[in-house]
N, C-alpha and C positions, 0 to 999 in steps of 0.2 A: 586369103581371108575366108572362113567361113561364108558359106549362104547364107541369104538374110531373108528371115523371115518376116512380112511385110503386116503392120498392125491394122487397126482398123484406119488410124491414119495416113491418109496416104504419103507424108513425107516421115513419118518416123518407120525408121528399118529398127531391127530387134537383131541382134547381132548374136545372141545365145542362139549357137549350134546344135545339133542333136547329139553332143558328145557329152548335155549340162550333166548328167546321171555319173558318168562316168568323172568329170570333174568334180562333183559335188564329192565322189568315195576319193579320188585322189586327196583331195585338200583336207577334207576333215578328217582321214585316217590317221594326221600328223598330230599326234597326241599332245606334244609339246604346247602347240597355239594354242588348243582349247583349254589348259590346266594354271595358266599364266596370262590374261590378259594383256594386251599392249596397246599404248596409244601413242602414236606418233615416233616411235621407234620408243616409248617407257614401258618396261617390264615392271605393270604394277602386281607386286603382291598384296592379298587380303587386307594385310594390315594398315595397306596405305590406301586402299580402295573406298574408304568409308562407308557406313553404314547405308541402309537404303533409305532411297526417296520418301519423304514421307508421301502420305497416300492424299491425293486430291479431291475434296467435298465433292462427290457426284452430283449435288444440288448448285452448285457452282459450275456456268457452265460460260461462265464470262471468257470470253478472249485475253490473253494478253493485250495490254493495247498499248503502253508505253514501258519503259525499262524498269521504273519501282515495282510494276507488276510480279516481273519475273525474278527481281533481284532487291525485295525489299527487306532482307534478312542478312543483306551482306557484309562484310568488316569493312574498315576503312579502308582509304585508296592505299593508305601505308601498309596495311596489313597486309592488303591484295601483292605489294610490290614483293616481300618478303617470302610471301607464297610463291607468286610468279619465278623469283632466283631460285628458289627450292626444285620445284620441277623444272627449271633449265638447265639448272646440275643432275637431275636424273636423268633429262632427256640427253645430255651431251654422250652420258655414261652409253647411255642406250646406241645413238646414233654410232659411236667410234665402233662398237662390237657387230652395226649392222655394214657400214664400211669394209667390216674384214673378210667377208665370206668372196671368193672366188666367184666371176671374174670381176676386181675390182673396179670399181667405178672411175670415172676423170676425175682431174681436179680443175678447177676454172683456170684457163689462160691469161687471164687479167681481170683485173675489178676497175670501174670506174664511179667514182663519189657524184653526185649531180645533186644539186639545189632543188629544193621541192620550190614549186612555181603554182601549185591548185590548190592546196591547204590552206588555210588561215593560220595553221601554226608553221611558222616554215624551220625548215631543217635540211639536214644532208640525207639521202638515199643511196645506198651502195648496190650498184649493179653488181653482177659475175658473170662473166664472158667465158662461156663455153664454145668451143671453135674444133669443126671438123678438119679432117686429115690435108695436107697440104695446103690450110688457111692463107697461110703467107705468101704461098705460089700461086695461088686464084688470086689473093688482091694485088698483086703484081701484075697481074694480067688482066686485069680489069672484069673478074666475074664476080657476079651478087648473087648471093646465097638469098635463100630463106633465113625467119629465124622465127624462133618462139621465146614468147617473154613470157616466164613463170616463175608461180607465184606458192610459196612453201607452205606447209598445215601447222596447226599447234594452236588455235583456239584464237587467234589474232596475238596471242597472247606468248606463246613459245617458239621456238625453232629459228632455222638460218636457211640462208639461201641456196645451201652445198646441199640442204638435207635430201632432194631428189636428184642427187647426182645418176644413179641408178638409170633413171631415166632418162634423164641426159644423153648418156651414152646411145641410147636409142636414136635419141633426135639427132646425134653426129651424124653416126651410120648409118641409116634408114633414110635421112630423109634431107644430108648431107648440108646440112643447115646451123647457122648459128643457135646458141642456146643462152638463154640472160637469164637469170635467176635475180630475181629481186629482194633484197634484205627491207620490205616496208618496215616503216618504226612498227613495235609491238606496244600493245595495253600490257598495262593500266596504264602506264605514260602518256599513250598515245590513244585514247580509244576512239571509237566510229566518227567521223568517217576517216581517220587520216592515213590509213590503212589502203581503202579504196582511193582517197585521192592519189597516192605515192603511185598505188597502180597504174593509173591513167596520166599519172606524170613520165612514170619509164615507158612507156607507148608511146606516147609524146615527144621524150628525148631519145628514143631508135628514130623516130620520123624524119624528125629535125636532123637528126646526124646520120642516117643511111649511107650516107656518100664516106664518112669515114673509115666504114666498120664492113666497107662491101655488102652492106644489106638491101637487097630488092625491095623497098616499103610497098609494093603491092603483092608483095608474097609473106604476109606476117601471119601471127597467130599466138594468140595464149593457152596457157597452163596452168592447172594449180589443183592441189591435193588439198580435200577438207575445205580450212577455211580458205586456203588458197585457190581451191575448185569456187568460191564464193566469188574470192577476187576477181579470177579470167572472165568470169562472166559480168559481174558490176562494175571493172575497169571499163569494160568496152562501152558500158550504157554512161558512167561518168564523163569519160573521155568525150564521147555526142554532145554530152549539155554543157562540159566546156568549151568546147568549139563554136559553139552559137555566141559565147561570152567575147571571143576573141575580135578585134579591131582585121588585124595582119591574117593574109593567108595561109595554112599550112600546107606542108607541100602535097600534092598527091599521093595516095597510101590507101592500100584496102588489107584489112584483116580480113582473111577467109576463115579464120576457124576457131571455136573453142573447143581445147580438150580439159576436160572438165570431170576430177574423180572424185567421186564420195561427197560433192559441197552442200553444206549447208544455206537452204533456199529459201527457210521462211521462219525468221524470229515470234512472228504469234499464234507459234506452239508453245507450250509448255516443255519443259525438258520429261516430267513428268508424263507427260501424253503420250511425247516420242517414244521414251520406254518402255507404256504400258503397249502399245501399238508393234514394238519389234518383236521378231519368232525369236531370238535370242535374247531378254533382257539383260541376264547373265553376262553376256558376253558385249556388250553395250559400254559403253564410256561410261567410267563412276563418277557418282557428285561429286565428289570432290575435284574432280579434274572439271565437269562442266558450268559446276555453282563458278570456280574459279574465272572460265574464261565469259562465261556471262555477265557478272559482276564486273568483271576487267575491261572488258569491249562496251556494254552496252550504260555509257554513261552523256550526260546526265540523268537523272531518275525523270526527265521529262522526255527523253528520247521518243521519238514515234518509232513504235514497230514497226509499221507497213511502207516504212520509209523504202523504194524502191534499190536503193542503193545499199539498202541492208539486207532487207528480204527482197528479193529478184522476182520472185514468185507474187510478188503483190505492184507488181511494175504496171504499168494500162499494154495492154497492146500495143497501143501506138509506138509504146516508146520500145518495147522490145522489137517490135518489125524494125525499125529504124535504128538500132543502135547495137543489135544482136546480129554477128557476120552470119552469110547464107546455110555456114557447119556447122554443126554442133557434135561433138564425141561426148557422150556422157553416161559415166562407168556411175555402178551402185551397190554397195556390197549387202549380200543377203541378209546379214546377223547386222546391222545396223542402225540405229533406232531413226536414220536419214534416210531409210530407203524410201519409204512413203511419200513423202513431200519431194526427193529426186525424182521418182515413178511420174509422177503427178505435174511437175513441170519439166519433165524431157517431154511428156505426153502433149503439154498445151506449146512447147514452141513447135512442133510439126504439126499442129492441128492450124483450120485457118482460125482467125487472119494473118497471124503471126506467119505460121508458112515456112520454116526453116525445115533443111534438110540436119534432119537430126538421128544417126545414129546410136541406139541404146544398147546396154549390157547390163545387167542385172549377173553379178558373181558370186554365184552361190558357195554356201558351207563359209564364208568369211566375216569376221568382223571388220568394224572402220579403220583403215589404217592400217589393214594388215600385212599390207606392203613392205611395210618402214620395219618389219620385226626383227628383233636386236638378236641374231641367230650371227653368228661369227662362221658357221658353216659352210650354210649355202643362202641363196636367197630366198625370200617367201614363195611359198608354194604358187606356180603359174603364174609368177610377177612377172617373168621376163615373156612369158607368153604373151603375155596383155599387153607391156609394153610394146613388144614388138608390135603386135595386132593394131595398136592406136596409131604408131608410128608410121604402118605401111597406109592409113586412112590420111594420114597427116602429109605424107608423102604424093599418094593419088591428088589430092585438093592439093598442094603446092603447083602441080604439072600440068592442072589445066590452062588452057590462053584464057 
């Protein structure tokens, strides 16, 4: 692992190396990423990109404060669903060509269905069970793995649970660990919170069923890209204020860690702000994909933005000390219009009171989600670097007593 270069906080490390010069001409010498857009494995071109944001009254210097704020110009919920099937046809297209690039990724060893238990609206949840090399012969023999439960990107709105398989592979070999990918329901269907509760419902049913799946419950950890970096980190804070709910004891279990890429931290921004704020607007998620998933997640029109379970970044203290494991991994990509508000709270959990051992990366010359790029070739520039690199962090925090 690189040296870490140590911030003014004392528990936040900076994990950007002195090679960032040198990565920055790697990655963005690849002409392809920068001339094509992508988000979440979708190669948007122009035409589907829409036009730009319109421009926001300088004299207006109101916050978002509820969901009409930021989404009072939106179609119906039927409109939104219509939408939504459109870009999960383009994202499938996208995903199946980013699958093909060498070395292919796993495929889950089994799925299991579980009953939402925290929502109000209840429904099924489909786990994916990704399972390291001689799985069968460790739980024969009575050994518990690690495991990380994660959580996939697309706006609350798009994607599946295979879509960080990639990664996956990482958390096999690295860190020889179970891996669950969670299919939470998506908006419009489904929007805020049912998403986070499904999170903290599959945390919940690894706990509860450890002893099945050979899983060590005091060796766990989440994952999640984008909106799914949202989830690892608001499952664990949900998961705390359910447990205070519950009669019955749960069994003993400590999450040590979130690995947490690119999430979105704090709904009262404007999407408008974010944009004006990134070094790359350009290269930034287009309205059309973000009016979508705002609109789609962020309902009722009475919604509170600062609702902690949406925006993490407007949580108290108290409740992040208490309900955010001792790790934190949290990646940020440069061309992002979420680097700002990531920066900004990787910065306040290593700061006191909060207090967490929080490891940062800031990826420069990248946009959001450049991971997931629909290249049938090879993989995204320095993806498997990275994963590797979270992995052997995820690996180290697994092995301590």
């Amino acid at each position: 692992m690189p040296p870490d270069d140590t911030t003014t906080a004392n528990n936040i490390n900076n994990i950007n190396n002195n090679s960032n010069n040198s990565n920055r001409n790697n990655i963005t010498n690849n002409d392809d990423m920068s001339k094509i857009p992508t988000a979440d494995g979708i190669p948007i071109p122009q035409i589907l990109a829409g036009g730009p944001e319109p421009a926001e009254d300088p004299n207006d210097v109101k916050k978002p404060e509820v969901a009409k704020d930021l989404t009072k110009d939106s179609p119906s919920r039927f409109s939104l669903k219509i939408s939504a099937g459109f870009w999960r046809s383009l994202q499938c297209v996208g995903m199946s060509l980013h699958f093909l690039a060498n070395p292919r990724p796993p495929n889950p060893a089994f799925t299991r269905s579980i009953k939402s238990t925290i929502s109000n609206k209840k429904g099924n949840i489909l786990l994916h069970f990704y399972t390291p090399k001689k799985y069968k012969e460790g739980i024969k023999s009575g050994k518990k793995y690690p495991a990380v439960i994660n959580f996939h990107g697309g706006g609350f709105t798009l994607g599946n649970a295979t879509d960080d398989a990639r990664f996956a592979r990482f958390v096999l070999n690295t860190c020889d660990a179970l891996f669950v990918s969670v299919d939470y329901r998506l908006a419009p269907d489904f929007p805020f919170p049912i998403a986070v509760d499904d999170g903290a419902d599959a945390i919940l049913y690894l706990i509860h069923n450890a002893g099945e799946f050979g899983v060590d419950p005091h060796r766990l950890a989440t994952s999640g890209f984008s909106a799914g970096g949202n989830i690892a980190i608001t499952s664990t804070m949900r998961l705390t204020s359910h447990l205070k709910t519950l009669p019955s004891t749960v069994p003993p279990h400590n999450i040590r860690a979130i690995a947490t890429w690119y999430p979105i931290t704090d709904y009262t921004l404007s999407r408008a702000e974010r944009r004006a704020s990134a070094i790359r607007p350009d290269q930034t998620l287009p309205p059309t994909l973000t009016t979508l998933f705002d609109a789609a997640y962020l309902f009722p029109s009475d919604l509170d933005l600062s609702n902690p379970f949406l925006s993490p970044s407007k949580a108290t203290d108290e409740l992040l000390k208490e309900s955010i494991p001792s790790d934190v991994i949290f990646y940020t990509c440069e061309w992002d219009m979420l680097l700002k508000e990531g920066e900004e709270f990787a910065k306040r959990l290593g700061q006191e009171p909060v207090n967490k051992n929080v490891k940062y990366k800031m990826i420069p010359g990248v946009p959001h989600g450049w991971d997931k790029s629909p290249d049938p070739i090879k993989p995204a520039a320095h993806s498997e670097e990275l994963y590797g690199e979270c992995t052997r962090m995820l690996k180290e925090i697994f092995m301590r007593d």
